[in-house]
KEROVEX-971769 format. One record per residue (C-alpha): residue in three letters; y, z, x. Coordinates in steps of 0.5 Angstrom, whole numbers, padded with zeros to 4 digits, always signed. Example, Ala and Ser with C-alpha at 12.3 -4.5 7.8 and 13.67 -1.06 7.14 Angstrom:
BEGIN
ala-0009+0016+0025;ser-0002+0014+0027;
END
This chain:
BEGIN
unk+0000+0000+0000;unk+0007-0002+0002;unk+0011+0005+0001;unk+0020+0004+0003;unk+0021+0009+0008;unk+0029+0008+0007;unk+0031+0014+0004;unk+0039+0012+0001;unk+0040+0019+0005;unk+0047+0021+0006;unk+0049+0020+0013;unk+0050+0026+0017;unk+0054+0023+0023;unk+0058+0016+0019;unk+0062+0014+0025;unk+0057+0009+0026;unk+0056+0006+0020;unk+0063+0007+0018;unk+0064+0002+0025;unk+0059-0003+0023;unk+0062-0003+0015;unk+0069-0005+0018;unk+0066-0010+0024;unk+0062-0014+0018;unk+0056-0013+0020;unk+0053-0007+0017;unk+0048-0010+0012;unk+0045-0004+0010;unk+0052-0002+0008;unk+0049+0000+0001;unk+0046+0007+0004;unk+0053+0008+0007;unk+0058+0007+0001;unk+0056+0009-0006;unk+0052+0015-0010;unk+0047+0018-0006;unk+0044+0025-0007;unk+0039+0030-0003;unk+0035+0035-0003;unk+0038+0042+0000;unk+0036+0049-0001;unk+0039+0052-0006;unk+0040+0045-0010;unk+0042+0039-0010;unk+0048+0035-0005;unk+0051+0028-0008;unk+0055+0024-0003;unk+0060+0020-0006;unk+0063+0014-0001;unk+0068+0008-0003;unk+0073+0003+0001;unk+0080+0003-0002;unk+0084+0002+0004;unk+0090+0001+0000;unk+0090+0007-0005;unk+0095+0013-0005;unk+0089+0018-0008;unk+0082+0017-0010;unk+0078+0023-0014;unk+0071+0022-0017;unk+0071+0023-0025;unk+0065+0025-0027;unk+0060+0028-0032;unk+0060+0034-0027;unk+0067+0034-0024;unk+0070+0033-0032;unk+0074+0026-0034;unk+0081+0029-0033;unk+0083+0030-0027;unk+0075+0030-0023;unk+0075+0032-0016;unk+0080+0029-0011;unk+0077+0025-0005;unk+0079+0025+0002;unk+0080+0019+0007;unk+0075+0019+0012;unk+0076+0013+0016;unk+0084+0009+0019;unk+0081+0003+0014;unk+0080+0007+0008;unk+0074+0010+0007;unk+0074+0015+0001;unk+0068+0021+0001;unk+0068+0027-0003;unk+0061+0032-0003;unk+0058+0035-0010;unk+0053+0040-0010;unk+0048+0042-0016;unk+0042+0046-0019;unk+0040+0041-0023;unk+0039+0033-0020;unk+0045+0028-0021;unk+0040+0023-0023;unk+0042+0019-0030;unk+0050+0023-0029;unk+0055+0018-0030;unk+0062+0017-0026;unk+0067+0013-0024;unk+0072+0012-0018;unk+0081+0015-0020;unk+0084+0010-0015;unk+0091+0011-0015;unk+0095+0005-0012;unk+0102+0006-0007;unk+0106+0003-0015;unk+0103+0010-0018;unk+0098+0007-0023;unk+0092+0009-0024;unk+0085+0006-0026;unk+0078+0007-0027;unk+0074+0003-0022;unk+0066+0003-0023;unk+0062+0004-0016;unk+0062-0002-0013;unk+0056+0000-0010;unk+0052+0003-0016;unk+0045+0003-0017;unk+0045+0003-0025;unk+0050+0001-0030;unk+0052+0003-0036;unk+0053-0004-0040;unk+0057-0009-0044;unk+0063-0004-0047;unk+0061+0001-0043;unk+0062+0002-0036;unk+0061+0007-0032;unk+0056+0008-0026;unk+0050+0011-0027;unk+0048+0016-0020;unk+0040+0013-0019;unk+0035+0015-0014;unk+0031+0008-0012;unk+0028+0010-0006;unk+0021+0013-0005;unk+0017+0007-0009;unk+0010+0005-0007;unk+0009-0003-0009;unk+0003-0006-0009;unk+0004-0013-0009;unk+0001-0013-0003;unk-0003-0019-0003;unk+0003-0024-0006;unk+0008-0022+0000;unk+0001-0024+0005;unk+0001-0030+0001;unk+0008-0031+0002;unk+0008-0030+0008;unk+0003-0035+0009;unk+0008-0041+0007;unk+0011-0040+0013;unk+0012-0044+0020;unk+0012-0039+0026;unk+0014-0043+0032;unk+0021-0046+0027;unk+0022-0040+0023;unk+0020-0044+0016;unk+0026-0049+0018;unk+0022-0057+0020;unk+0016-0059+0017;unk+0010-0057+0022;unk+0005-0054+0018;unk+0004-0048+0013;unk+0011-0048+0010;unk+0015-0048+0003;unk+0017-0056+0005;unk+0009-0057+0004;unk+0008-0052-0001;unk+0008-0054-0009;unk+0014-0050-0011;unk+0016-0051-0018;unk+0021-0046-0022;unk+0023-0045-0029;unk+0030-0043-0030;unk+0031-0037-0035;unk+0035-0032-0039;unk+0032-0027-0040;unk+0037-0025-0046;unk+0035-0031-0050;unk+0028-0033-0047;unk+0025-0029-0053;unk+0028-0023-0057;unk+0025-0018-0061;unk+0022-0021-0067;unk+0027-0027-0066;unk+0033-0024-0068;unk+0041-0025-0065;unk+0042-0021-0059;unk+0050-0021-0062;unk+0052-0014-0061;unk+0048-0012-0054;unk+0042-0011-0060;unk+0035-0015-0059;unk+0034-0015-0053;unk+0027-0014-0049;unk+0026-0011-0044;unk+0025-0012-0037;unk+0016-0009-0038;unk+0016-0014-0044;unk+0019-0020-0043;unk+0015-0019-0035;unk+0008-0019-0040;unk+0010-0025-0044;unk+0013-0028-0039;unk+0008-0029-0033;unk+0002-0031-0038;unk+0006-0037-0040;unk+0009-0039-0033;unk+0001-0038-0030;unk-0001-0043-0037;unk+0004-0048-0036;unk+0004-0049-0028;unk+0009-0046-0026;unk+0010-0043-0019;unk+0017-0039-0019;unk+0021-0037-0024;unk+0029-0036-0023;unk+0033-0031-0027;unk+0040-0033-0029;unk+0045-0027-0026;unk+0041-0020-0028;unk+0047-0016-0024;unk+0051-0013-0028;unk+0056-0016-0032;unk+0060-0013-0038;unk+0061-0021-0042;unk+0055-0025-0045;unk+0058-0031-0045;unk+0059-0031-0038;unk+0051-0031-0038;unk+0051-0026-0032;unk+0055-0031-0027;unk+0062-0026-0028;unk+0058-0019-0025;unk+0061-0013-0024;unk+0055-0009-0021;unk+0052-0012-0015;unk+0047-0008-0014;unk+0045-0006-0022;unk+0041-0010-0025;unk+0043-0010-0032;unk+0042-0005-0037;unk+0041-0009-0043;unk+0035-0010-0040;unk+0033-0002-0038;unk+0033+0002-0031;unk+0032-0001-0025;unk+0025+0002-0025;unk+0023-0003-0030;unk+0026-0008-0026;unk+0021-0007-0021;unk+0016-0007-0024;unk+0018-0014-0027;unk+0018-0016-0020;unk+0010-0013-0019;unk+0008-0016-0024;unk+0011-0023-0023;unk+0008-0022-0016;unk+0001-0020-0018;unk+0000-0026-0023;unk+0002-0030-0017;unk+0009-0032-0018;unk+0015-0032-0015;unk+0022-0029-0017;unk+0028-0033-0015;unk+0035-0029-0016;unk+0042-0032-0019;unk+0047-0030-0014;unk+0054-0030-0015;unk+0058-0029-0008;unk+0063-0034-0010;unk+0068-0030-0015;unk+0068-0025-0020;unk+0072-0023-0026;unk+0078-0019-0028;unk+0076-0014-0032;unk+0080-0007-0030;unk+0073-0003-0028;unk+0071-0009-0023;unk+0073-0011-0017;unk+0079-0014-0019;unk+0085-0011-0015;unk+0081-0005-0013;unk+0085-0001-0011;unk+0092-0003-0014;unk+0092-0010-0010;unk+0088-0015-0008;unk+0082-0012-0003;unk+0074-0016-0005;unk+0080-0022-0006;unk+0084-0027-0003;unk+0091-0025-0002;unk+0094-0031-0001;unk+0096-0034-0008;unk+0093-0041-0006;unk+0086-0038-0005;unk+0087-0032-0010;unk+0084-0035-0017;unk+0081-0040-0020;unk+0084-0041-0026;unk+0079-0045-0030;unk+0075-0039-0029;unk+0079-0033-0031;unk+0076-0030-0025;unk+0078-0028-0017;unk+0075-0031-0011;unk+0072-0027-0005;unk+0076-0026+0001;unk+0069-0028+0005;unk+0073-0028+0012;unk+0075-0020+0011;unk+0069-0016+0015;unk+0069-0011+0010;unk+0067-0017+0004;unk+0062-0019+0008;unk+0058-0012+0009;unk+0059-0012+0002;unk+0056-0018+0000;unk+0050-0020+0006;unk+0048-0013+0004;unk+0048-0015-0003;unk+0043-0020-0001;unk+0039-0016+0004;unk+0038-0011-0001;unk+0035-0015-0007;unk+0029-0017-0002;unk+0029-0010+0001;unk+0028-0006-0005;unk+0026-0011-0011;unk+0022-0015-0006;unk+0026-0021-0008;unk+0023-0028-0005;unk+0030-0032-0005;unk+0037-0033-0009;unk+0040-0039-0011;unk+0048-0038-0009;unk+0052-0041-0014;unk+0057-0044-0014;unk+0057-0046-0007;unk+0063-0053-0006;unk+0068-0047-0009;unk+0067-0043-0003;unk+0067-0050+0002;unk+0072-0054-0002;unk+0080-0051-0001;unk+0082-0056-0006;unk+0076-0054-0010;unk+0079-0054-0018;unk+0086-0055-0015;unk+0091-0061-0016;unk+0096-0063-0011;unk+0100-0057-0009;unk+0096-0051-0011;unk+0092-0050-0005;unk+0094-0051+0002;unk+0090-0054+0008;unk+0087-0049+0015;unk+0088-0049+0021;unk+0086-0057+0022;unk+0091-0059+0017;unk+0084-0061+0012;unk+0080-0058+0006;unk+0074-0054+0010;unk+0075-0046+0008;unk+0073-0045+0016;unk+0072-0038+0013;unk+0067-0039+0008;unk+0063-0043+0014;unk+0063-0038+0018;unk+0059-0033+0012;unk+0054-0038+0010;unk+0053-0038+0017;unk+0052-0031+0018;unk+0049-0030+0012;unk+0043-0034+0012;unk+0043-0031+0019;unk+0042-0024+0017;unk+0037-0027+0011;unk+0032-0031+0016;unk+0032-0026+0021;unk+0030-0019+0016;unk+0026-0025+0012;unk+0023-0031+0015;unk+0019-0033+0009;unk+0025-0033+0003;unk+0029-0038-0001;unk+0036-0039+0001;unk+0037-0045-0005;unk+0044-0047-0004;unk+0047-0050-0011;unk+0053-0055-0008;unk+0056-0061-0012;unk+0057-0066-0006;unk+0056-0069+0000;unk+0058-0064+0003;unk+0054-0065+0011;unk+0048-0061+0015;unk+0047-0055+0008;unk+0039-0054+0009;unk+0038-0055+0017;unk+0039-0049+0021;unk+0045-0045+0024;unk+0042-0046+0031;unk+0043-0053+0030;unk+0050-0053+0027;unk+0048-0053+0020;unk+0050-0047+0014;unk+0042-0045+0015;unk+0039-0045+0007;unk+0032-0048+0007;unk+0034-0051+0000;unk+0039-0055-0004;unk+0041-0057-0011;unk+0040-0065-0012;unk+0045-0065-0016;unk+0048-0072-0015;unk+0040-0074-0017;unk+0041-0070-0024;unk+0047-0074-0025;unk+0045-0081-0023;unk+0037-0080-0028;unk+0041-0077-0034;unk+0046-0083-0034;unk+0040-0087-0034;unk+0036-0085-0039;unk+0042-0084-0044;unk+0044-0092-0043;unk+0040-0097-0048;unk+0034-0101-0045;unk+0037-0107-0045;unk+0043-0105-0040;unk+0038-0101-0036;unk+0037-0107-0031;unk+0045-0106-0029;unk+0044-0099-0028;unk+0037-0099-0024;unk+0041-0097-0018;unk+0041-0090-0022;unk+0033-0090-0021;unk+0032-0092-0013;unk+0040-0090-0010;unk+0037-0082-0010;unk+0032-0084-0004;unk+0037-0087+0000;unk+0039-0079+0002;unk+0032-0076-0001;unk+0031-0074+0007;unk+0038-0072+0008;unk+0037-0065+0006;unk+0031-0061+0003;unk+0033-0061-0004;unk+0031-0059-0010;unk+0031-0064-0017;unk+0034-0059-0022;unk+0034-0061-0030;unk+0037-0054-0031;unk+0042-0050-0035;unk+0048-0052-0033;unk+0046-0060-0037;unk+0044-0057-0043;unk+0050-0053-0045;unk+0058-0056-0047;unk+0056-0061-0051;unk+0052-0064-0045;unk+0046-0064-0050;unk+0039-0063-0049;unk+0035-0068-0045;unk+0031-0070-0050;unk+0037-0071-0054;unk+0040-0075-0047;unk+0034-0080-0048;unk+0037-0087-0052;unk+0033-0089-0058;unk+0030-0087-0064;unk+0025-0080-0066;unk+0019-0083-0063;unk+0022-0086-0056;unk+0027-0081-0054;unk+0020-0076-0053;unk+0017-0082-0050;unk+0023-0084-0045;unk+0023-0076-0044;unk+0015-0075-0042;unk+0017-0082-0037;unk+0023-0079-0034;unk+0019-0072-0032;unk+0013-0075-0030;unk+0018-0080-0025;unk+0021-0072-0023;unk+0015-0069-0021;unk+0012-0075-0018;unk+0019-0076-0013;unk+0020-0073-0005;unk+0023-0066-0008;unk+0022-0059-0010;unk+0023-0058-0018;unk+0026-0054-0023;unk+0026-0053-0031;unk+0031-0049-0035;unk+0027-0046-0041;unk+0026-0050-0047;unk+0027-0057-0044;unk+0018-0056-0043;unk+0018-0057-0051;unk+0024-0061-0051;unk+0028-0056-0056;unk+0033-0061-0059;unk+0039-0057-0060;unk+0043-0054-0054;unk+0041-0047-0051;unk+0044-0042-0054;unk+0045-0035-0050;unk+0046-0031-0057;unk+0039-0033-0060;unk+0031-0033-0056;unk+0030-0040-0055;unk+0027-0044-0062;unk+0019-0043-0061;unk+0018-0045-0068;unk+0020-0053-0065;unk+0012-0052-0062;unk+0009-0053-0070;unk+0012-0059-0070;unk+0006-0065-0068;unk+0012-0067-0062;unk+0015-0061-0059;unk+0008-0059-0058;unk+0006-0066-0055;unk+0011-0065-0049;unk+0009-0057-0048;unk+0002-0061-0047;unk+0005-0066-0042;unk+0009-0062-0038;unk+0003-0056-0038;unk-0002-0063-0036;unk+0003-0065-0031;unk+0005-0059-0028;unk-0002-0057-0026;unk-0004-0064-0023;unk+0003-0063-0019;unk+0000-0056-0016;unk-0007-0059-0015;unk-0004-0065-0011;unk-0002-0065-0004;unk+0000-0072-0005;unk+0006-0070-0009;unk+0008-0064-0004;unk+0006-0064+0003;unk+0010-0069+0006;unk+0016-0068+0001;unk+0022-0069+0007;unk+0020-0076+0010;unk+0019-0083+0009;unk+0011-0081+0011;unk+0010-0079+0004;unk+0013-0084-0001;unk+0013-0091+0000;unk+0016-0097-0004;unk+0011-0101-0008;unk+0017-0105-0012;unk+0024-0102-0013;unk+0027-0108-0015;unk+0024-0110-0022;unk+0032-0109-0026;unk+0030-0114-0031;unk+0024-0110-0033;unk+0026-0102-0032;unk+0020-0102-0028;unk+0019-0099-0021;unk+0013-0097-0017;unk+0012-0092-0011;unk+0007-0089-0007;unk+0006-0081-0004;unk+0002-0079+0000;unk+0000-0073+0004;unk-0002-0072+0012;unk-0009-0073+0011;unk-0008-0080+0008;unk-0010-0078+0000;unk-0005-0083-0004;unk-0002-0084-0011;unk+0000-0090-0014;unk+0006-0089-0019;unk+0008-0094-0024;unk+0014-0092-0029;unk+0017-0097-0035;unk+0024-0095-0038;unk+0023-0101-0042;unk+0021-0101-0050;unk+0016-0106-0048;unk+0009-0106-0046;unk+0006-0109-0040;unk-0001-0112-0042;unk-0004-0114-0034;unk+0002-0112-0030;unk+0000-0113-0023;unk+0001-0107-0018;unk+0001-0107-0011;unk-0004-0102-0008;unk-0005-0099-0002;unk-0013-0100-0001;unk-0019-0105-0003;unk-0022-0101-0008;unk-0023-0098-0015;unk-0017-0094-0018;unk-0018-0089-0024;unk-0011-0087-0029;unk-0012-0080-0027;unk-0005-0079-0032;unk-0001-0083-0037;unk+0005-0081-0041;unk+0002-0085-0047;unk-0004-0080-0049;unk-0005-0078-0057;unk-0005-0071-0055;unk+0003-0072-0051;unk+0005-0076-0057;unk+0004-0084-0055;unk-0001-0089-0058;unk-0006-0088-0052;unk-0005-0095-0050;unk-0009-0093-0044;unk-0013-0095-0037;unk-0020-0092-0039;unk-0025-0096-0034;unk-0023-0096-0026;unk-0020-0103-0024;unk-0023-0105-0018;unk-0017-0108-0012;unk-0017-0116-0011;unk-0014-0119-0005;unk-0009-0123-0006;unk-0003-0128-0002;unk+0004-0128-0004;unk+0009-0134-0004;unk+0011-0131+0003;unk+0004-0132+0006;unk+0003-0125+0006;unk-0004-0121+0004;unk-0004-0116-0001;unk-0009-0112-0005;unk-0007-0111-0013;unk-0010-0109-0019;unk-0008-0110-0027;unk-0006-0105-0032;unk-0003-0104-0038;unk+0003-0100-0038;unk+0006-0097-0044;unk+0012-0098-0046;unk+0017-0093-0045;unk+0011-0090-0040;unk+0009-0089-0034;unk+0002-0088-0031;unk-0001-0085-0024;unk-0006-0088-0021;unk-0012-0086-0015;unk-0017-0089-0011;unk-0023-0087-0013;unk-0027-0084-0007;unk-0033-0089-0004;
END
């Protein structure tokens, strides 16, 4: 058994770890500032630290100290660390508290513990002292599984052997306040909800029968706004009340981990928002934020940027990102918002911003963090996930810092969701002079180690759903959707899929309301599960579609230029030679002895075809193998071919038979 030997202990001698939190590099600055408690002789002592360099006073206000006027806290480092002690009979465990921080203009505010283990939640605000040390994981056998992903001679950076680059890796995006309610009625008003035990026991049986390998949670650190999804945080180091203590998380974690499945955060170290208890102008002026009016605020969001170049963030949020692997055994974090960090000009117009120190656009500062921070990951935790969501095209984010790069293992293919998404809603008969949208993703497939998302951000603000992306009528939409899945999981590329989009919900998510399970009892929705569920587990049980996923070595052109058809075909590969031949047609037309290029002679079997009865085609299907012919091509050129029937709007994957 693997037991945390941190005891979160109040420091005896702070003068180390106060330096360290002031140079930025004390990345377990969660045990040095906060709540933490002690066991004495005669009871129990709690020590209370928090940074506000900037305050003319600061008291603790507490269920122990009264709510009035508490107990003042005295300054204890030149760069404005706060501490006071409280001792007890009884434990402070599950006590509330907040920080009084008087600013230098004499106005005071009622502040969260920005290093709080437990929150209260949605209207309530206070900080709840927790004890998290102490616990005895079993998960064991996963963390060694883990580990097993990983290439010890690169640090899990190039692709030799035994790593995530080739390792299946299929996530399904989640919230976890609307994936499913108690008895499927509205979370309006902090009510219904399930909690972390509940949703964890549900939640691992349906990814492990539908073929998922991780799941990522949108933002669980405390948030005080549902509508902001958990993206607008408040409590960094609380997962959120709503859906219990931070022991009912963990055993969430365990769970996932003992049904083999991995838990991939939603982090957020790009803004925050401005609600008086947070970190907004913490103590009477900007402090967590920028001070700089031209990098202070976005003002499309509502919400203040970090200020990553101060030392004092830094610890603050690389802790951050150490803590949840340390103590929640976290295998990774998805860092949103990622082009807002780099880009100065980032949501600004013409004079709303101003250029660095190189006269351009590059927040040098943020660089430096991303560098550091993936630094700090990599050298505690080899084997996790760093996954950056970045919109553009910006350089080198997934190769590692010693070669010059922001050092994630993995980014969002952001620019693949949109080209795909613009495809499939345009009308067939103008397909062809879109074809580009299908075959341009691989001109830069290997530029970086991406992941294709289909995720929550494209089936909100009137984007629709994917199924309702799809040109056409009922029938066709479900079959350009199964087409479109079955061309994501089969290309170069880790994959991602917001919840619901498995059974094609038509209507678009919903934070407020569980997902629309009734849409299964219909003969369509229940298809595209079976679908997704049949090509999710041929994915996992696949090499050829996974382990050469960074280079040319694994997928090769048949023909990418059938605009006039909407067709294009391809072939994967893996490091032994296994292949597979993928044809996909975007056309409302079959193809009857359509000829397709095949790497072998031999016979090939359909090992799967969008168009069976039980995903919601007409089973226009390949039922016997079909032995290759050899044939010349107008240039002279040799090649084996076989003859298919392709589907309209269908794709199918094709295998030679072993001799």
């Amino acid at each position: 058994m693997d037991t945390i030997e941190k005891t979160n202990l109040p420091y005896e001698d702070a003068s180390y770890p106060a330096y360290l939190f002031h140079q930025g590099t004390n990345f377990a600055s969660y045990e040095y500032l906060g709540a933490h408690e002690k066991k004495t002789d005669d009871g129990y002592r709690c020590v209370f630290r928090v940074w506000a360099p900037n305050a003319k006073s600061v008291s603790l206000m507490s269920d122990f100290t009264g709510w009035d006027n508490g107990q003042p806290m005295m300054r204890v480092t030149d760069s404005g660390v706060w501490e006071t002690t409280v001792e007890a009979s009884e434990s402070f465990v599950g006590k509330y508290y907040k920080y009084a921080v008087t600013g230098q203009n004499g106005v005071t505010h009622l502040k969260s513990d920005p290093y709080a283990f437990h929150s209260e939640t949605l209207s309530r605000t206070a900080s709840i002292i927790a004890d998290i040390s102490g616990y005895t994981w079993h998960d064991e056998d996963w963390m060694k599984k883990r580990s097993a992903t990983l290439c010890p001679k690169t640090r899990g950076f190039k692709p030799k052997v035994n790593h995530f680059y080739s390792a299946p890796l299929n996530i399904y995006e989640v919230h976890l306040g609307s994936w499913r309610t108690k008895d499927g009625k509205s979370t309006v008003g902090g009510e219904n909800y399930l909690n972390y035990r509940e949703i964890a026991d549900r939640l691992s049986a349906y990814l492990m029968d539908m073929g998922y390998t991780h799941v990522e949670l949108l933002p669980i650190t405390e948030h005080p706004f549902d509508g902001s999804w958990g993206y607008q945080v408040t409590g960094y180091y609380a997962p959120t009340s709503r859906f219990g203590t931070p022991e009912d998380f963990r055993y969430f974690v365990e769970k996932m981990h003992s049904c083999g499945i991995g838990v991939i955060l939603d982090w957020v170290p790009a803004h925050f928002p401005k609600d008086e208890h947070g970190l907004y102008e913490f103590d009477g002026q900007p402090l967590y934020e920028y001070q700089g009016w031209d990098r202070m605020e976005n003002e499309v969001w509502g919400t203040r940027y970090f200020d990553v170049g101060r030392p004092e963030v830094q610890s603050f949020l690389i802790s951050n990102a150490l803590f949840w692997m340390r103590e929640y055994h976290i295998d990774g974090l998805r860092i949103d918002a990622v082009a807002a960090m780099l880009y100065l000009d980032f949501d600004r117009k013409p004079g709303q911003w101003l250029p660095n120190s190189e006269g351009n656009n590059k927040n040098l500062e943020a660089i430096a963090f991303f560098k550091k921070l993936n630094t700090a990951v990599f050298g505690e935790f080899p084997d996790a996930l760093m996954i950056a969501e970045e919109s553009t095209s910006w350089p080198m984010i997934t190769k590692p810092v010693y070669d010059g790069g922001l050092g994630f293992n993995f980014k969002w293919n952001m620019g693949w969701a949109n080209d795909v998404f613009e495809y499939v809603k345009t009308d067939p008969v103008h397909r062809k002079y879109h074809h580009n949208k299908l075959t341009f993703p691989l001109m830069y497939a290997f530029s970086e180690n991406y992941i294709l998302p289909i995720s929550h951000d494209e089936v909100v603000h009137c984007k629709g759903s994917l199924v309702n992306k799809c040109f056409g009528e009922y029938d066709d939409k479900f079959a350009c959707m199964r087409t479109l899945i079955m061309y994501m999981m089969t290309l170069p590329g880790k994959k991602l899929m917001f919840m619901g989009t498995e059974f094609a919900q038509f209507r678009e998510w919903d934070f407020e309301n569980q997902l629309e399970w009734f849409m299964i009892d219909y003969p369509r929705h229940v298809e595209m599960q079976r679908f997704v569920r049949a090509i999710n587990h041929l994915y996992l049980e696949s090499s050829e579609l996974w382990d050469i996923d960074d280079g040319w070595d694994g997928f090769e052109w048949i023909d990418p230029d059938m605009a006039d058809l909407n067709i294009i075909s391809y072939r994967r590969r893996d490091k032994k030679g296994k292949e597979m031949v993928v044809v996909l047609n975007f056309a409302p037309v079959e193809r009857q002895n359509f000829e397709v290029e095949v790497p072998k002679m031999g016979r090939y079997e359909e090992i799967l075809t969008t168009d069976r009865y039980e995903f919601g085609g007409k089973n226009r299907l390949n039922e016997d193998a079909v032995r290759s012919r050899l044939v010349t091509d107008e240039y002279g050129n040799k090649k084996n071919v076989i003859n298919i029937t392709l589907p309209a709007l269908g794709g199918v994957i094709l295998k030679k038979q072993q001799n």
